[in-house]
C-alpha positions as CSV (number, residue, x, y, z in Angstrom):
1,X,66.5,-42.0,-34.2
2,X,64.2,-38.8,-34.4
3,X,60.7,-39.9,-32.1
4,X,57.5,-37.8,-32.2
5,X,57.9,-36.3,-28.3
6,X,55.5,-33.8,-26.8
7,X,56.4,-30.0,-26.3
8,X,55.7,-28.4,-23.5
9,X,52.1,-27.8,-24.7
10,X,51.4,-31.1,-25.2
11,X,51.8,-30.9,-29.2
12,X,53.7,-33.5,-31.1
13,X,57.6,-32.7,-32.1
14,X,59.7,-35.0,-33.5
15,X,62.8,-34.7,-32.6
16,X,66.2,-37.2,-30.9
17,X,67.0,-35.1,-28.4
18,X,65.3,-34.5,-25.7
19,X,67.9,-31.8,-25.2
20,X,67.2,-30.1,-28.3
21,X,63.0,-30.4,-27.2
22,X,63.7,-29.1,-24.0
23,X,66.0,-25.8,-25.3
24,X,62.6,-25.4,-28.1
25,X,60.4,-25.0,-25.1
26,X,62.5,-22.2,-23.4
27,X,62.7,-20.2,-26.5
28,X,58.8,-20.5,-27.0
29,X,58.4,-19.1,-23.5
30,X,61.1,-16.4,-24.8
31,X,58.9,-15.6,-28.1
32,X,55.7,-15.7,-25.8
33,X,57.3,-13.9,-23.3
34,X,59.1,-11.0,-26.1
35,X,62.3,-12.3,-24.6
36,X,65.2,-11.1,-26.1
37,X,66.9,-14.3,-26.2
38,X,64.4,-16.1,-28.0
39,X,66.5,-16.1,-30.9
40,X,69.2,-17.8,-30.1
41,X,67.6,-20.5,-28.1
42,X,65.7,-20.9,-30.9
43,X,69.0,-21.3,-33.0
44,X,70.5,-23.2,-30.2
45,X,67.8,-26.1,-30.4
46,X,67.8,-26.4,-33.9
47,X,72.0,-26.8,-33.8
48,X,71.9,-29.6,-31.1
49,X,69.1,-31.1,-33.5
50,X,68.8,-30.1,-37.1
51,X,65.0,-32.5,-37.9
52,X,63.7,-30.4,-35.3
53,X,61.5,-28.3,-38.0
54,X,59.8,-26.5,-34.9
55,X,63.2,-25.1,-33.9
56,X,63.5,-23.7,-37.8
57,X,60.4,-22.2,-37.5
58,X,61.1,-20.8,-34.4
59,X,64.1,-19.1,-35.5
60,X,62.9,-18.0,-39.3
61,X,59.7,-16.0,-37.0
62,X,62.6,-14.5,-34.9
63,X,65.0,-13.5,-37.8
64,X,61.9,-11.9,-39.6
65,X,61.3,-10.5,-36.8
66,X,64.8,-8.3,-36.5
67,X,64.1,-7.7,-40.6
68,X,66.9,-10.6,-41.6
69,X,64.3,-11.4,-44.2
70,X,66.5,-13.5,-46.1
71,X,67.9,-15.2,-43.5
72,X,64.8,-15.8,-42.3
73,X,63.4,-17.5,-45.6
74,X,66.4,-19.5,-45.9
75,X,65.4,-21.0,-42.1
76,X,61.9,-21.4,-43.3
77,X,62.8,-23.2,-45.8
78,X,64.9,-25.8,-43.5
79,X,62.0,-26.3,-41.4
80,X,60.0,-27.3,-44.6
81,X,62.4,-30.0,-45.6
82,X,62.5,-31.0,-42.1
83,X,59.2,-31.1,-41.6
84,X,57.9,-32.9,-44.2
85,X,57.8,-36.0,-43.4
86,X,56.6,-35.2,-39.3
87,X,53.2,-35.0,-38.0
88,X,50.3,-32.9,-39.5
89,X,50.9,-30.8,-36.8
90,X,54.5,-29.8,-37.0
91,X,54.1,-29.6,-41.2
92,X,51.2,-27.4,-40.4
93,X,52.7,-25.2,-37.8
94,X,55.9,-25.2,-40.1
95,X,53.7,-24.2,-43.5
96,X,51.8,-21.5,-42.0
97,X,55.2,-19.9,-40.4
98,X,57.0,-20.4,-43.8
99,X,54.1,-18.6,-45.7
100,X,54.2,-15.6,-43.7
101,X,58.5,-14.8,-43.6
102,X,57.7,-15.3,-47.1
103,X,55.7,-12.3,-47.3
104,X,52.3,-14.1,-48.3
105,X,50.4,-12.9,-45.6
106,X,47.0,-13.1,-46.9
107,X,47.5,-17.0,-47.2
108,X,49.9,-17.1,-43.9
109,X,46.5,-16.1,-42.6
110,X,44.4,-18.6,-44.0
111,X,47.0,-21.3,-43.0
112,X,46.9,-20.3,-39.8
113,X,43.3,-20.1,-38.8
114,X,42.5,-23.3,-39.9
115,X,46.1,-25.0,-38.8
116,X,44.2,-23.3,-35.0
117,X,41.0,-25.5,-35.6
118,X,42.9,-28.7,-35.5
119,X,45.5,-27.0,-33.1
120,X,43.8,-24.9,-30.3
121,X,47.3,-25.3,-28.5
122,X,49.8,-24.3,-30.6
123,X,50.1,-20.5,-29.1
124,X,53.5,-19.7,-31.5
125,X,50.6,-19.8,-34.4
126,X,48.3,-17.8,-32.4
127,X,50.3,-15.1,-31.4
128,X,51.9,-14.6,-35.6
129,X,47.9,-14.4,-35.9
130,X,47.1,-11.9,-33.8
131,X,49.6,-9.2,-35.0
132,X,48.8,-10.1,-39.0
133,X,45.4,-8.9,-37.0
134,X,46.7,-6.2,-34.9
135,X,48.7,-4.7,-38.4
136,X,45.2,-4.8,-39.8
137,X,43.5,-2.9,-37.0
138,X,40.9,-6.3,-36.7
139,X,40.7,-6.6,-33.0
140,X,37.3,-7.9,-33.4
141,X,38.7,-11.1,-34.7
142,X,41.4,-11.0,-31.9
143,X,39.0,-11.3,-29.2
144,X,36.5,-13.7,-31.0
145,X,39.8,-15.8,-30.9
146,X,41.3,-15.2,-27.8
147,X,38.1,-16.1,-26.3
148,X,38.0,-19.2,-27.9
149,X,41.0,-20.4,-26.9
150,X,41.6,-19.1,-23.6
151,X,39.6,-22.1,-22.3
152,X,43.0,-24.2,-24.0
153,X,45.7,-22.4,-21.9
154,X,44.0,-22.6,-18.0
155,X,47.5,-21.9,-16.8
156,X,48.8,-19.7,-19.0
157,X,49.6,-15.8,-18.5
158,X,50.7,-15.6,-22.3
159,X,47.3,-16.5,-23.5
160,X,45.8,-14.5,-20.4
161,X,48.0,-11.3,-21.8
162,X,46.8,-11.9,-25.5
163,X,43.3,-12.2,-24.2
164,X,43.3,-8.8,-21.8
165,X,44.9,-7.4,-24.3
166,X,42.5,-7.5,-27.3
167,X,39.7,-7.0,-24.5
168,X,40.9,-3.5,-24.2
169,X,41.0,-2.6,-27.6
170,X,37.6,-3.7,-28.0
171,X,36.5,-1.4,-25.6
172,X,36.4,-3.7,-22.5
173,X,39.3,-2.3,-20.4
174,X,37.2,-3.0,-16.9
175,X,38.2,-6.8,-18.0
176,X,41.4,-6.0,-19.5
177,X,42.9,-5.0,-16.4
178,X,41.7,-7.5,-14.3
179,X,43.1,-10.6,-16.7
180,X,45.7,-8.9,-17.3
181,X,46.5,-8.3,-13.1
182,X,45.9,-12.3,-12.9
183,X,48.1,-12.9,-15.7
184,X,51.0,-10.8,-13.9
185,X,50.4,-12.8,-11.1
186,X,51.2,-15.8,-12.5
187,X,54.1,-14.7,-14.1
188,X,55.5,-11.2,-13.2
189,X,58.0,-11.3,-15.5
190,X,55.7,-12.0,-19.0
191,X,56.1,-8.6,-20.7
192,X,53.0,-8.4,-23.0
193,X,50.4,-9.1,-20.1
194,X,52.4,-6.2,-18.4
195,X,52.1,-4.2,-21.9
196,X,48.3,-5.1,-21.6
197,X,47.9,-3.5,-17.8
198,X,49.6,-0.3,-19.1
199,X,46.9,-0.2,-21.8
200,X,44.0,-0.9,-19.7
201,X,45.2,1.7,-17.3
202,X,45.6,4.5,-20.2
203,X,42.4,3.7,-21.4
204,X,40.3,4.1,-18.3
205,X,42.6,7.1,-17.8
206,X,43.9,6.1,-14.3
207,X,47.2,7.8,-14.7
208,X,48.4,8.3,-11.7
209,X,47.7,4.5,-10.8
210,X,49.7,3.9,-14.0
211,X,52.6,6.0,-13.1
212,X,52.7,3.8,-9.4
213,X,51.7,1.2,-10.9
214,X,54.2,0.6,-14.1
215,X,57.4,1.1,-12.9
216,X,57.3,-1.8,-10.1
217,X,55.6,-4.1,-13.4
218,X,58.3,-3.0,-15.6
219,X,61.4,-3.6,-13.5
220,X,61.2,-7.9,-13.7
221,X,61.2,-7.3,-17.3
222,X,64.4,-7.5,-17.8
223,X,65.0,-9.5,-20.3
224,X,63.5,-7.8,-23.4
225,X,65.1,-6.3,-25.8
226,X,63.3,-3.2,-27.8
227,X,59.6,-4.1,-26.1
228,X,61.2,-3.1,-22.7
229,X,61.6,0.9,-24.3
230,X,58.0,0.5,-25.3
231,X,56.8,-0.3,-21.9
232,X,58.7,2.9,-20.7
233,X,56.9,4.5,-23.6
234,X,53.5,3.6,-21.8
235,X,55.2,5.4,-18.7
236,X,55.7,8.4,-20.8
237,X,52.1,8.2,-21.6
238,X,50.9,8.1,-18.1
239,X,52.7,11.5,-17.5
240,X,51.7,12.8,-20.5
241,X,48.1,12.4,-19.6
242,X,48.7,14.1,-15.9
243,X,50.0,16.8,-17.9
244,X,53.9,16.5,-16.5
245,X,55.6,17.3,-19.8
246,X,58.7,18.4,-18.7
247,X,58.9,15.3,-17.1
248,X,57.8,12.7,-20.6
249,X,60.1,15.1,-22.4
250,X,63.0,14.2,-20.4
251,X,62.5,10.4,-20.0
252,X,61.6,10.3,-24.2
253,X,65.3,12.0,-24.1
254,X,67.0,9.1,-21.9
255,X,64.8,6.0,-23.1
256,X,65.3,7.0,-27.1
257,X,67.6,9.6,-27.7
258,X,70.6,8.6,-25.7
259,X,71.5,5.5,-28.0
260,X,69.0,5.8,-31.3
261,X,67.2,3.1,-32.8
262,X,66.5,2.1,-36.0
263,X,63.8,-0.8,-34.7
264,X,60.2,0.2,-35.8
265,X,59.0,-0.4,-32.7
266,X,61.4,1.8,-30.8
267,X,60.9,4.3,-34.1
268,X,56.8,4.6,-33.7
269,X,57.5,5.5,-30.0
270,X,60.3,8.2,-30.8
271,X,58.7,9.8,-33.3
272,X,55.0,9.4,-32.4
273,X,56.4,10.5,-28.8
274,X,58.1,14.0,-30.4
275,X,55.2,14.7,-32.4
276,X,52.6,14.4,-29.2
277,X,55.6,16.9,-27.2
278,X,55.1,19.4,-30.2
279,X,51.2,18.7,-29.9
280,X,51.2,19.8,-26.4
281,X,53.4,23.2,-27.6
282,X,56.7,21.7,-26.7
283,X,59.7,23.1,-28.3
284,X,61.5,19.9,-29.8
285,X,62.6,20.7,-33.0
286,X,65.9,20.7,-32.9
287,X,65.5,16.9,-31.5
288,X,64.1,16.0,-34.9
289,X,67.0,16.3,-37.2
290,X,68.8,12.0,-36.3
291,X,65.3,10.5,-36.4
292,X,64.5,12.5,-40.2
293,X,67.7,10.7,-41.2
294,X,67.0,7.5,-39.7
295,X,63.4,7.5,-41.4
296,X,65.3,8.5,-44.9
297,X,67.5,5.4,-44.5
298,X,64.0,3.1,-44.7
299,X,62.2,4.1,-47.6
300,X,63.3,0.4,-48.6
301,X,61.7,-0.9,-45.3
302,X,57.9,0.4,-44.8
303,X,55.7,-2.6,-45.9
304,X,53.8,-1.7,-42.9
305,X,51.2,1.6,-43.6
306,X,51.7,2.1,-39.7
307,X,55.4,2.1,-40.4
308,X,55.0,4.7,-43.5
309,X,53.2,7.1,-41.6
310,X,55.7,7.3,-38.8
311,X,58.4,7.8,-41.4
312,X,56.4,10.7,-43.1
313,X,56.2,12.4,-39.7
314,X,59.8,12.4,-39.1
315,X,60.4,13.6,-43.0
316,X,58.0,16.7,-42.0
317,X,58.7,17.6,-38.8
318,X,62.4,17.0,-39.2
319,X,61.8,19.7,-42.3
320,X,63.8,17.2,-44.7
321,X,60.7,18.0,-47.6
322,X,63.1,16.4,-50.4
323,X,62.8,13.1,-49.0
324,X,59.1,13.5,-47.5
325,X,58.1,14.2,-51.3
326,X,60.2,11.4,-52.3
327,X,58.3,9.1,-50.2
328,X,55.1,10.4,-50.6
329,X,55.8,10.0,-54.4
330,X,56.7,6.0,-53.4
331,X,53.3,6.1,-51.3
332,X,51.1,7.1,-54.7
333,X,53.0,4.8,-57.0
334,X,52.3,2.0,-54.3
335,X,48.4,3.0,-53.8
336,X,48.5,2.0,-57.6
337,X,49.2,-1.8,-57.3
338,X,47.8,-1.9,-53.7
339,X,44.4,-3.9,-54.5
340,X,43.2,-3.4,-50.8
341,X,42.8,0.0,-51.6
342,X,44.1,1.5,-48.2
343,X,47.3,2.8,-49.5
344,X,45.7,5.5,-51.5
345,X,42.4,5.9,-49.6
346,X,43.8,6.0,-46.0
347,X,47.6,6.3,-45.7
348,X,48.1,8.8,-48.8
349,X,45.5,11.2,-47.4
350,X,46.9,10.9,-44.2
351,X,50.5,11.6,-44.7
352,X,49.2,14.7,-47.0
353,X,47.4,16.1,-43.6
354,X,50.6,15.3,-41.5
355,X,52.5,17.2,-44.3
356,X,50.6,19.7,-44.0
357,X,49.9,20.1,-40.4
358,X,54.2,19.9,-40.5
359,X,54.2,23.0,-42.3
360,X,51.6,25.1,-40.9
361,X,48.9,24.4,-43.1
362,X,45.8,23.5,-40.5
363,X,43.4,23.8,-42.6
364,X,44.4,21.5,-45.0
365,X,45.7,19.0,-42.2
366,X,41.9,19.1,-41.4
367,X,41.1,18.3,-45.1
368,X,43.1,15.4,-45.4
369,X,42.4,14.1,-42.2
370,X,39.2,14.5,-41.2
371,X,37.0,11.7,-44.0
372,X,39.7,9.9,-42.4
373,X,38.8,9.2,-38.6
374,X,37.0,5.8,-39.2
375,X,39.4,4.3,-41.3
376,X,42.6,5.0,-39.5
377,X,42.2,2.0,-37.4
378,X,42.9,-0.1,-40.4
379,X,46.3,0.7,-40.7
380,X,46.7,-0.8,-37.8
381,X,48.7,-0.1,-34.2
382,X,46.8,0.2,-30.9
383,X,44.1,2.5,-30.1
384,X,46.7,4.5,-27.8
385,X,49.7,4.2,-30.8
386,X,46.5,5.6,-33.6
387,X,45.8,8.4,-30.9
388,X,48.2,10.6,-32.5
389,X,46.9,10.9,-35.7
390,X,43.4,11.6,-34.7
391,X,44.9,14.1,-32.1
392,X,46.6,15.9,-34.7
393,X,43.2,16.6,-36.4
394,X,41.9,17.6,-33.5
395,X,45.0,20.6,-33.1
396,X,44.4,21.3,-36.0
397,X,41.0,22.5,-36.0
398,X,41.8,24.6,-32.9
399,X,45.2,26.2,-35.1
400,X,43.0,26.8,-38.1
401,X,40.9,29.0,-36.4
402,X,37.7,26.7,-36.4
403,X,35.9,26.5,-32.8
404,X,33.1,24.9,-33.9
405,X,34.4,21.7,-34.8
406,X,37.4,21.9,-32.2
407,X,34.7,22.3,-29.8
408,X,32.9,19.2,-30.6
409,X,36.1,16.9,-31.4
410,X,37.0,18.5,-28.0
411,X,34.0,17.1,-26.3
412,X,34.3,13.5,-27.8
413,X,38.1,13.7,-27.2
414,X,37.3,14.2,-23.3
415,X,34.7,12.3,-22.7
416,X,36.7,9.0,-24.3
417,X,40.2,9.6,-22.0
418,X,40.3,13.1,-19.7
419,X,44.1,13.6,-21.0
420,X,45.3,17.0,-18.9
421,X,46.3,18.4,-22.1
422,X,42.4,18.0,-23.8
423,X,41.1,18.7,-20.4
424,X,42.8,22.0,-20.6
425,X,42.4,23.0,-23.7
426,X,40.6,26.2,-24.6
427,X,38.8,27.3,-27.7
């Protein structure tokens, strides 16, 4: 008979097997942890015990995750069944999950900040919350969060990593770095507080401690999947910033060109990568062409504005115009039904200017771009993922023949991150 157990954070699961309970915790520490296992143990735990709504959960975030949408509902939907007839905590955990596979984010959110009030602990629910945030560009509300319920998690380098993390795209990357260093300490091998240091370090533009310091952080992380490519990406970033091109050229070749990837994650680093190389005056066209195919192939996939934009950029600067129009066109009929507003405010504007700025056009990349720079954020991605848009307006100005306004974007520019490139820059 199913009994109402604690999981390792001391929240109620009702499950038989203590087996099953046990195999749930592992794969929380592999969601936590961006573990590329997490999936299966997740599927594991809710084979050896099928009440266990948690484990269905679990697996339906996972499944989502690798854009198995259906699958995913269909395991959300088990974990309902399950769950209804467990504690408050498990049907609310279990709700708020469902709601957001389902694609209802707004009320996924809703579910999930107050299921937190009653639930401080349950860090699965936290961490869905915080990138429904980070995909909004509200990092304000991560750190009000975070630093609620860091007090919850005394021992915990996840909630540490979450915590530095949002510190540093607030602004506070003095902090950042040194929660995230305690975090890494505690657990060497948890990839986001590691992901955190990197950004910390980019931030404060200590690039030649990053490129020491990364490499050593990196290696225990082993285990990911995708997330590890994206740490490497943050590598790439350090030398980019000490102005050794040559050298982020050829490890953007071997970390995503070898074997390519149709992952978004391992897609905003490629192509936001090649676009920075052709920023700096690196010739990389001719490395364009399989990531313009791969971006053609998701027109059906960009719910994400972050995700559109990085598709647009490999349309352009892979010089496939048919299908860059064809999306754009999808991108205007969209902005008609989107009642936020930001598709045809923000991300319509935008890909016009990196259309533009594609084919030569600067000063209409400058345009489009430019009643842009405060509202970029909200199509979310990190302040160092969002750098390349802003960047491009600032290349701009200097290709369109405009030094006064290059000149003062080039002074704001330097004075936020000394980046060798900016540094060098002349008028």
């Amino acid at each position: 008979m199913p009994s109402v157990r604690a999981d390792a954070y001391g929240l109620p699961a009702t499950t038989a097997s203590s087996d099953a309970l046990e195999t749930y915790d592992r794969a929380v520490d592999g969601l936590l942890g961006w573990d590329a296992e997490a999936l299966d143990r997740f599927g594991a735990a809710a084979t050896t015990d099928p009440r266990l709504a948690l484990a269905h959960a679990g697996l339906a975030i996972c499944l989502f995750l690798d854009e198995r949408f259906v699958e995913a509902r269909e395991s959300a939907e088990r974990a309902r069944t399950a769950a209804s007839t467990q504690t408050l905590r498990e049907r609310g955990h279990v709700e708020a999950i469902a709601l957001l596979v389902e694609g209802k984010v707004h009320d996924a959110e809703a579910a999930m900040t107050r299921h937190l009030v009653d639930f401080p602990r349950d860090l699965v629910v936290f961490q869905r919350l915080y990138f429904v945030w980070f995909w909004q560009g509200k990092f304000g509300e991560m750190l009000d969060l975070s630093s609620v319920l860091t007090r919850y998690y005394p021992a915990s380098s996840f909630m540490l990593g979450l915590h530095a993390f949002a510190l540093e795209q607030t602004g506070r990357c003095d902090e950042a770095l040194r929660i995230a260093q305690a975090a890494i300490g505690k657990n060497p091998r948890d990839a986001w507080s590691v992901h955190a240091l990197a950004h910390a370090l980019y931030e404060l533009g200590a690039f030649d401690t990053g490129v020491t310091r990364l490499p050593p952080a990196i290696h225990p992380c082993a285990h990911l999947g995708w997330f590890r490519n994206h740490l490497l990406w943050h590598l790439i970033l350090m030398h980019l910033g000490r102005g050794e091109y040559e050298r982020a050229s050829g490890l953007g070749r071997t970390v995503f060109e070898r074997e390519l990837s149709s992952i978004p994650g391992d897609l905003h680093d490629s192509i936001s990568l090649l676009w920075r190389l052709e920023l700096c005056g690196l010739p990389v066209k001719d490395r364009w062409r399989p990531f313009a195919a791969i971006a053609a192939g998701r027109l059906d996939r960009q719910p994400l504005l972050f995700h559109a934009a990085h598709l647009a950029m490999a349309l352009a600067a892979g010089g496939d115009w048919a299908t860059a129009e064809r999306q754009l066109g999808m991108l205007r009929e969209r902005a008609a039904r989107d009642r936020t507003g930001l598709t045809g405010q923000v991300l319509v504007p935008l890909v016009e200017g990196l259309h533009a700025f594609a084919a030569g056009d600067y000063r209409r990349t400058v345009e489009r771009i430019e009643p842009l720079r405060g509202r970029i954020v909200e199509l979310g991605g990190s302040r160092a993922q969002r750098d390349v848009f802003h960047d491009t307006l600032y290349e701009a100005c200097f290709r369109a023949g405009d030094p006064d306004r290059a000149r003062r974007y080039l002074a704001e520019r330097v004075a936020r991150r000394p980046d060798h490139y900016w540094r060098t820059r002349g008028v």
